[in-house]
Structures are given as structure tokens and as C-alpha cells.
VEXVEX-553596 format. One record per residue (C-alpha): residue in one letter; x, y, z. Coordinates in pm, whole numbers, plus 50000, padded with zeros to 5 digits. Layout:
N
aXYZ...
//
This chain:
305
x715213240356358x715243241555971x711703250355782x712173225155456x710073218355169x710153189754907x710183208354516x709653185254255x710743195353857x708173201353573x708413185153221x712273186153058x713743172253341x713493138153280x716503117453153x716913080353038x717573056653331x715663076953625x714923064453924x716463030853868x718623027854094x715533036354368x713743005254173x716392984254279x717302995954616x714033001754786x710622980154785x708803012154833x710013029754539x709612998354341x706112993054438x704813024554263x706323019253926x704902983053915x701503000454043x701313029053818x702403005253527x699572982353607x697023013553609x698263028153298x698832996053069x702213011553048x705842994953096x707173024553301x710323008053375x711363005752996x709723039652951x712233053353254x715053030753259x715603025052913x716653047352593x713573052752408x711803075252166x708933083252380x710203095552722x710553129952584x706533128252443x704653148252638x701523124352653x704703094152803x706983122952969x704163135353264x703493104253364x706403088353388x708023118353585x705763119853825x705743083953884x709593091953949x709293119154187x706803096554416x708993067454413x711833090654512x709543106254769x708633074254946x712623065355007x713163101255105x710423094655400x711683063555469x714493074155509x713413097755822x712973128155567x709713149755594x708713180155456x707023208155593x705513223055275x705903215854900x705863230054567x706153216854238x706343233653880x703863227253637x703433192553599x705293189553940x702663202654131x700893167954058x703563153254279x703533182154538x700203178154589x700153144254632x703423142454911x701413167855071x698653143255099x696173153854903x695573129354665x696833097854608x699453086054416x698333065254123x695713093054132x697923116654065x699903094453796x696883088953585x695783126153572x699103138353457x698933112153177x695543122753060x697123159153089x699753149552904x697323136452659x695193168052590x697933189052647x699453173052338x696503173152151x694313204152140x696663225251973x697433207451645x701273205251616x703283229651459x700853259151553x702243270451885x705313278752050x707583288052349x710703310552385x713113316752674x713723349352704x716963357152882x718463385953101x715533409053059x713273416053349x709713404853368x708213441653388x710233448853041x708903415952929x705393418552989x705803459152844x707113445852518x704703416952430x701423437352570x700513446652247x701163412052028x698033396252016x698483362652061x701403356652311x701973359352689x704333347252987x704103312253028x706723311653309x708363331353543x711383307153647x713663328753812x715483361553757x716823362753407x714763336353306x711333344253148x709633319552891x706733331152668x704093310252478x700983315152240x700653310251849x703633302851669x704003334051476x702783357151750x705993342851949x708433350951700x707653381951620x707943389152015x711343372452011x712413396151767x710883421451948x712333418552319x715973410652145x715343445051973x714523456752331x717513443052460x716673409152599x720763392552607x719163361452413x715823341852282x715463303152289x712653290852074x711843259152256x711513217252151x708413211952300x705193201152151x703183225852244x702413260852378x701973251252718x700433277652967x698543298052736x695243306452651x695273282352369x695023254652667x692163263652838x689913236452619x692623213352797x691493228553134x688003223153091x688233188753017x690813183053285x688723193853516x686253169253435x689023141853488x689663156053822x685883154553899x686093123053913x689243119654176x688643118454572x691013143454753x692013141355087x692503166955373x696593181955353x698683171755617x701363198755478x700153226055309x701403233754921x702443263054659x700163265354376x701513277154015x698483298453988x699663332654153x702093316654430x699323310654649x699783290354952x696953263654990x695753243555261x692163237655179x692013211154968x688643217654770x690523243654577x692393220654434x690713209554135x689993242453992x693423253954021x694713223153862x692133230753581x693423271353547x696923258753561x697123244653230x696503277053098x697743297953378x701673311953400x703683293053617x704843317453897x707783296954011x709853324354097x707103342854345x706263309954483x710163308654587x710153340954736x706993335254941x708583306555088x711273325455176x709513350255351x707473321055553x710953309655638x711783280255459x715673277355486x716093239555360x714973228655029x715013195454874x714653190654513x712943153454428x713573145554111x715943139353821x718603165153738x718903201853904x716953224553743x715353241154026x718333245454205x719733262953947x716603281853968x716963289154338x720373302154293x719003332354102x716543338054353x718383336254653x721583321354704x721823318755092x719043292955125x719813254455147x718793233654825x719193197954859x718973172954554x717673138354501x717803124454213x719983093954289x720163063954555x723253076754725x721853110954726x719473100455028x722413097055280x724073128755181x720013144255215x719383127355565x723163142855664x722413178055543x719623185555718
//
């Protein structure tokens, strides 16, 4: 009998028009984006559904793609689909946590938009940075940027895949650095912010105050934190996890290869687009991946496994 988990995306997979078609097709799914709308004061169908300027801003973007992953969720279990752990990266963890049961939905929607919030805000604009760092292993990596002050691995995605973060000139000058070490290319990233560094831990601290005020629940499945691929099943370390995350490298790739090793054979990505999948082929191309993103993919899910 297969071992599956649910995996939901982090931040730059969302896309104009997601989770639509799961608004239309089942009550379930559209129940949470009226819900969370109502919670947040925000239209989250014309944030989702419709081309707009501020799907892709990071305070708009968390919420709204974790609202998406729990409406997909709840037609996935409808559907007869169940998971037997989860995982999530970054901001997906937010959604892992809560199909794992451990806190509740609109819970979990309205702490990822005040992340979103003071993620975006306490580094002023234009003063940090990430970089993709490609084809170079993480050892050589984490060799080459030891001495740049300012700088460190924000996440380790899969094999060949290594993104950095810190100060905006600290990450350059590593750029230059790992390329002179032989790293195949380096990405300076769009995003607002140098997520998962040091610079965030303000953000951390305050989250955590946020989360104070949230009531978890017991797990009925246990999940994969970010914070050093750690399985959890107690959930009163939750919150400070959540809190170190911000500021914590996202160890996607380890958390892949635990689950592995637990034997997890079936895994179903929840969310728009296939990023983790992508991921997963890197790390280990015999195991099962699975996507929803669309209605029609819950047939083909239910079929597969």
C-alpha cells in the first residue's frame, strides 16, 4: 500500500486564474475563498482569478496562495484522497500544517498575510537580495560564501539548485564569487525581499507574537518542518518553528530525502504549477509525484494512486 504525502508550493508559484475552476466546481473549495475573503477584507477571487498588479506582492501573494492550496485540499479529500504526512516550502508549510490538522484554516490564511506583511516590510526595499545559484553543490556553496559577511543559503531546493540571500551587495559579490568558483550560472532574483536570512529575524519575533495568539490543535498526520527537515508531531513546537523559519534556510531538499527514507512512494503536489515536482525529479526520480493544480486533475489524482 502506497505511503503518500500532500506538498504544497512556497511563494512564486502562483499564477493569474488559480483555483477557479475549484471555485466553480466544488462548494467546499468555494467556501474558503468566500471565508478567508470575509476575514481578510480582501476580494480573493479578483486577487486569484483575475489579472492584477498585486498577486505577485508578497504582503497579497501568501495569502492568497495558501487560501488556494486549502481550497484545493478540501476537493482532494473529498474526493476520497488522504495524506499520510505533509510538507510544504516556506510559506507552504502554513498549508501543510494546517491539512495536517494543526491549525485551522482561516488561521492559517491570516498569519501568512501578516507574514507577508512584515516580511515585506522590515527590510526597506532595495537593500536585500536573493540569487539562484546553479549546478554547484551545497558543500562548495556554503565553502565559497563562509567568509562574505552578510550572505547565507536561503534554500536548499534540490540538487543543482541552491538560492542565497542577505544584503544586497554582500549577494553580489558572492554571485561573482561562486561563478568564479565554477557555479554553471547565477540568477539574481524579483522578489521583494531577502527572505530566509538573518535580516528577518525582527519578522520572526513579531510573528511569533501573531502566532501567540492562534489555538493549535493536536496532528492527526504528522508534518516536515523547513527548519532542519525535522519531522514533527507534537504540535506545541509549532509556533517557534514558524517564528525561526522566517529567518531559517529552507531545507526542502533534506526534507525530501527523509521522506524517502520513511518510505513515502506517492507524492501529491497541491497547488498551482509544478515546481516541486520538478524539484523531486532532481532528488529522486523513481518516486511518484502527483499534481493538482486543476479541476480535472482530481480524477487523474484519485486514478493514480
Amino acid at each position: 500500500m502506497s505511503k503518500v504525502a500532500f506538498l504544497y508550493p512556497g511563494q512564486g508559484a502562483q499564477m493569474s486564474g488559480m483555483g477557479k475552476d475549484f471555485y466553480e466546481n466544488s462548494s467546499l473549495a468555494k467556501d474558503i475563498y468566500d471565508k478567508a475573503s470575509e476575514a481578510l477584507g480582501l476580494d480573493m477571487r479578483t486577487l486569484c482569478f483575475e489579472e492584477n498588479d498585486k498577486l505577485d506582492l508578497t504582503e497579497y501573494t501568501q495569502a492568497a496562495l495558501v487560501t488556494t492550496c486549502l481550497a484545493m485540499t478540501r476537493a482532494a479529500k473529498e474526493a476520497g484522497l488522504d495524506a499520510d504526512i505533509t510538507a510544504g516550502l516556506s510559506l507552504g508549510e502554513y498549508a501543510a500544517i494546517a491539512a495536517a490538522g494543526g491549525m485551522k484554516e482561516l488561521d492559517a490564511i491570516r498569519l501568512v498575510r501578516k507574514r507577508g506583511i512584515l516580511m515585506q516590510n522590515t527590510v526597506p526595499a532595495g537593500e536585500g537580495a536573493m540569487c539562484a545559484v546553479m549546478a554547484m553543490d551545497a558543500e562548495k556553496i556554503e565553502q565559497v560564501i563562509k567568509d562574505i559577511e552578510g550572505v547565507s543559503v536561503a534554500n536548499y531546493n534540490c540538487p543543482g539548485q541552491i538560492v542565497i540571500t542577505g544584503w544586497k551587495m554582500a549577494v553580489e559579490k558572492a554571485a561573482e564569487a561562486l561563478k568564479e568558483a565554477g557555479a554553471k550560472r547565477t540568477i539574481m532574483l524579483n522578489v521583494s525581499g531577502p527572505f530566509h536570512s538573518p535580516m528577518l529575524i525582527p519578522a520572526g519575533e513579531e510573528l511569533l507574537l501573531e502566532l501567540g495568539q492562534v489555538e493549535m490543535s493536536p496532528l492527526t498526520v504528522p508534518y516536515i518542518t523547513n527548519v532542519g527537515a525535522k519531522k514533527v508531531t507534537d504540535i506545541s513546537e509549532t509556533k517557534q518553528l514558524l517564528a525561526k523559519q522566517v529567518s531559517s534556510p529552507v531545507c526542502w531538499m533534506q526534507s525530501m530525502e527523509y521522506l524517502i527514507k520513511e518510505g513515502v512512494d506517492t507524492f501529491i503536489e497541491i497547488g498551482p504549477g509544478r515546481t516541486l515536482a520538478g524539484f523531486m525529479k532532481k532528488i529522486d526520480r523513481d518516486v511518484k509525484v502527483i499534481n493538482i493544480g486543476t479541476w480535472e486533475d482530481i480524477d487523474k489524482a484519485v486514478s493514480a494512486c
